[in-house]
DOSEZA-116135 format. One record per atom (N, C-alpha, C): residue number from 0; residue in three letters; x, y, z. Coordinates in pm, 1 decimal, decimal comma. Atoms other than C-alpha are relative to their C-alpha. Example, Ala and Ser with C-alpha at 12.3 -4.5 7.8 and 13.67 -1.06 7.14 Angstrom:
> nr_rest_east_north_up
> 0_ala_89,0_-119,0_0,0 .
> 0_ala_1230,0_-450,0_780,0 .
> 0_ala_90,0_120,0_0,0 .
> 1_ser_-82,0_-119,0_-6,0 .
> 1_ser_1367,0_-106,0_714,0 .
> 1_ser_-77,0_109,0_73,0 .
//
This chain:
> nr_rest_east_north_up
> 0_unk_123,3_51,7_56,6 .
> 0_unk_81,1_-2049,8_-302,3 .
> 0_unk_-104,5_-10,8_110,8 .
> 1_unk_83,0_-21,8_-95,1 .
> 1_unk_-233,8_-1999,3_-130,7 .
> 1_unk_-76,3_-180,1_40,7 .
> 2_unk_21,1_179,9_-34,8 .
> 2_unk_-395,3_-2351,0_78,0 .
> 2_unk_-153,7_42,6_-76,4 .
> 3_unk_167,8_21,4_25,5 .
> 3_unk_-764,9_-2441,9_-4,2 .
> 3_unk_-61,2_81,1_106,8 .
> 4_unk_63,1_-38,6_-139,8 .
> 4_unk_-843,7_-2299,0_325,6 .
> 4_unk_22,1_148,3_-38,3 .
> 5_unk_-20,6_-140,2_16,2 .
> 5_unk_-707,7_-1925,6_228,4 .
> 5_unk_-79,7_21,8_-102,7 .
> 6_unk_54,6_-28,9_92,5 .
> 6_unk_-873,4_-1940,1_-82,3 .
> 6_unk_-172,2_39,3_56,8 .
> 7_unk_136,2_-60,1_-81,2 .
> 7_unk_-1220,7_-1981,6_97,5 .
> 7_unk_-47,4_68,9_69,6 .
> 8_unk_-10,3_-147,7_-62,8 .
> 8_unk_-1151,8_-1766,1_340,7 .
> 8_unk_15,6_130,8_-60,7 .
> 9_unk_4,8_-165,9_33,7 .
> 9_unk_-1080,0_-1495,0_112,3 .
> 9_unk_-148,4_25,2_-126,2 .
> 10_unk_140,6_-43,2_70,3 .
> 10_unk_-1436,2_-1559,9_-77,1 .
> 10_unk_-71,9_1,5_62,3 .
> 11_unk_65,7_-35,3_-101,9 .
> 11_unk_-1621,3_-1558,1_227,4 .
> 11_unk_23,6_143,8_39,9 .
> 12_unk_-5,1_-187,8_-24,0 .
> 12_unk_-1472,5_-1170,2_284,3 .
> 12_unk_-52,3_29,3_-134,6 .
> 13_unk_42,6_-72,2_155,4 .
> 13_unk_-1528,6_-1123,7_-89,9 .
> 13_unk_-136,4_8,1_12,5 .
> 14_unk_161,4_12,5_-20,1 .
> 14_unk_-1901,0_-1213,6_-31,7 .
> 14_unk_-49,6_97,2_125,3 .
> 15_unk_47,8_-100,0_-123,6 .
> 15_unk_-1931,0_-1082,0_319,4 .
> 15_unk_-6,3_145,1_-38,3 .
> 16_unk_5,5_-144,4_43,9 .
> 16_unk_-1822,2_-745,0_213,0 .
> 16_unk_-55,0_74,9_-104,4 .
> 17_unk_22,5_-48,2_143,8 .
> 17_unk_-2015,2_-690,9_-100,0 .
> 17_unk_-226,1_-47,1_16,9 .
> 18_unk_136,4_4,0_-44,1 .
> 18_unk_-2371,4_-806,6_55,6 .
> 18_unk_-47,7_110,1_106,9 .
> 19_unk_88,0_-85,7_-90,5 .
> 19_unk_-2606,0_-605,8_253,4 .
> 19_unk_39,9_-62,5_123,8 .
> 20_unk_-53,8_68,2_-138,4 .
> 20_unk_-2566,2_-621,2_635,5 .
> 20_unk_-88,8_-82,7_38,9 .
> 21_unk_107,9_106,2_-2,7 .
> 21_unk_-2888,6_-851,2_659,6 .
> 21_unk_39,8_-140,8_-48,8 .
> 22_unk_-78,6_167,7_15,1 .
> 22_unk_-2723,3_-1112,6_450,2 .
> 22_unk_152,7_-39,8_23,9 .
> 23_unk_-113,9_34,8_-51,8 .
> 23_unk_-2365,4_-1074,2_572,2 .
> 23_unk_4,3_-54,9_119,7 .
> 24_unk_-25,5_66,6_-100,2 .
> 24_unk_-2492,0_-1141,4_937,7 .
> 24_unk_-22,5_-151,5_-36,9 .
> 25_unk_39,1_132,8_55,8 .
> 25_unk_-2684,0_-1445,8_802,1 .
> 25_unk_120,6_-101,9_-20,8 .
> 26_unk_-149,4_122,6_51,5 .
> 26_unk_-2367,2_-1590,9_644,4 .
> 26_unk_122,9_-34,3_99,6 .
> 27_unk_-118,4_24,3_-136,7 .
> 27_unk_-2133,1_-1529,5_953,4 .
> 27_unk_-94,8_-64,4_86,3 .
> 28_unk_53,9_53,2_-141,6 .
> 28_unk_-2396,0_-1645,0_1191,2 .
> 28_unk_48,8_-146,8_-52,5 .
> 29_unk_-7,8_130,8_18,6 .
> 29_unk_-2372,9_-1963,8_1012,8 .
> 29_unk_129,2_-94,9_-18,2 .
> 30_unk_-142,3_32,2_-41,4 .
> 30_unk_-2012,1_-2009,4_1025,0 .
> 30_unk_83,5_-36,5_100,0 .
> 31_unk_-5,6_73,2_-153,2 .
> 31_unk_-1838,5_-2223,2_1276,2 .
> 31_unk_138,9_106,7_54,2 .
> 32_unk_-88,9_-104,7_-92,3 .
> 32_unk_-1583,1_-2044,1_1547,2 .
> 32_unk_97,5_23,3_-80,3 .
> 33_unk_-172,0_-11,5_80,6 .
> 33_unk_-1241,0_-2107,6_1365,7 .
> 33_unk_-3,9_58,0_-124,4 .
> 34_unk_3,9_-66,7_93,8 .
> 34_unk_-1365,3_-2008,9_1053,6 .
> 34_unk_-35,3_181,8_23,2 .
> 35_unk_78,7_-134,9_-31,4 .
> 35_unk_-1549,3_-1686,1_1218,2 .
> 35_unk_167,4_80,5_24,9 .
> 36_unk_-77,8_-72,9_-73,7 .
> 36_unk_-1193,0_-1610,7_1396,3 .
> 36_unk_102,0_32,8_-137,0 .
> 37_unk_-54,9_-21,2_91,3 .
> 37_unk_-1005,4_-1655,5_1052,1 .
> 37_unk_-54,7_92,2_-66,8 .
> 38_unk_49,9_-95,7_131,0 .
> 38_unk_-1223,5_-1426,8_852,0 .
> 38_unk_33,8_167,8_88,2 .
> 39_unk_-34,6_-188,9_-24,5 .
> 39_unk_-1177,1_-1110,4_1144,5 .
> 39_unk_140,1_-10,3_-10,3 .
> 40_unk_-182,9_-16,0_31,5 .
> 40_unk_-768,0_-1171,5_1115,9 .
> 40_unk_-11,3_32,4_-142,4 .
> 41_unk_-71,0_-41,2_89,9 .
> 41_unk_-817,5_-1133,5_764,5 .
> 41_unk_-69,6_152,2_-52,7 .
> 42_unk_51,2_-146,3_-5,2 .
> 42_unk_-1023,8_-810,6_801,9 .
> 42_unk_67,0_90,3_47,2 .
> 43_unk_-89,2_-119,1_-32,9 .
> 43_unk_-792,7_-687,9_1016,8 .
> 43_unk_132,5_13,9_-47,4 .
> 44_unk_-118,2_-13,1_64,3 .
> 44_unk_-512,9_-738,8_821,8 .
> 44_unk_-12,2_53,0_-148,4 .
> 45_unk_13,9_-59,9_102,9 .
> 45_unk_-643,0_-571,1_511,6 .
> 45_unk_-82,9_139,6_63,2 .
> 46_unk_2,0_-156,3_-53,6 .
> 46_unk_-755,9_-242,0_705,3 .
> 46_unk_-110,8_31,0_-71,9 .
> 47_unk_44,1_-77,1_11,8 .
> 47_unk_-1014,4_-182,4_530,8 .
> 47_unk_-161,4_48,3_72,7 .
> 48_unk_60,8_-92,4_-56,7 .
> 48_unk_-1251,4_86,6_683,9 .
> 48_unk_-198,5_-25,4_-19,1 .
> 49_unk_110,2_10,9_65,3 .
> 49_unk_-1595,2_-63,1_502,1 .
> 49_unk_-30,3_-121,0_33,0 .
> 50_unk_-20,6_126,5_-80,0 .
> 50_unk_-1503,9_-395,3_595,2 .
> 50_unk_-35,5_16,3_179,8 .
> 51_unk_-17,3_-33,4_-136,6 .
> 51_unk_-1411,0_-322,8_970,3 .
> 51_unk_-145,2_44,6_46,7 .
> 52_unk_183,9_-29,2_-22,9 .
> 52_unk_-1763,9_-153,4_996,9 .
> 52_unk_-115,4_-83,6_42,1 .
> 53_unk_109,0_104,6_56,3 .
> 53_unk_-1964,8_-437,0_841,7 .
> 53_unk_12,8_-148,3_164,6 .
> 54_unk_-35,2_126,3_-78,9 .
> 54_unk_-1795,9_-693,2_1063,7 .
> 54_unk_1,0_33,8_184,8 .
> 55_unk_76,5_-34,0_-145,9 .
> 55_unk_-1851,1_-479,1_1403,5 .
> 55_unk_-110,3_30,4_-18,1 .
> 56_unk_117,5_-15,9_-28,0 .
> 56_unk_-2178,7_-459,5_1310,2 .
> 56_unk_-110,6_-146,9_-2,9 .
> 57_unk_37,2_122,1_-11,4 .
> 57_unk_-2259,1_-828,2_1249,4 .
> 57_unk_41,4_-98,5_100,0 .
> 58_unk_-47,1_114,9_-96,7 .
> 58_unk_-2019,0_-1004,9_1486,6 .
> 58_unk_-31,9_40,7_166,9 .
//
């Protein structure tokens, strides 16, 4: 069963990845470290190629 904490974390990628790169940096800039470091583990653990992009181009 997923915590409260995975759940948000995985709508913060759901969002990140589905906005323009103008408002994806916006939303990561405003995100504190631990959360920033949880959201690239779960980018890099879902591989995907559109993602990975987005998130070396904002972080």
């Amino acid at each position: 069963m997923e915590t409260h904490r995975s759940k948000r974390i995985s709508k913060l990628y759901r969002k990140l990845i589905t906005s323009d790169a103008t408002q994806a940096f916006l939303i990561y800039k405003g995100l504190d470290e631990t959360t920033k470091a949880e959201l690239l583990d779960l980018v890099a653990e879902m591989g995907s190629q559109h993602s990975e992009k987005l998130m070396n181009k904002i972080s």
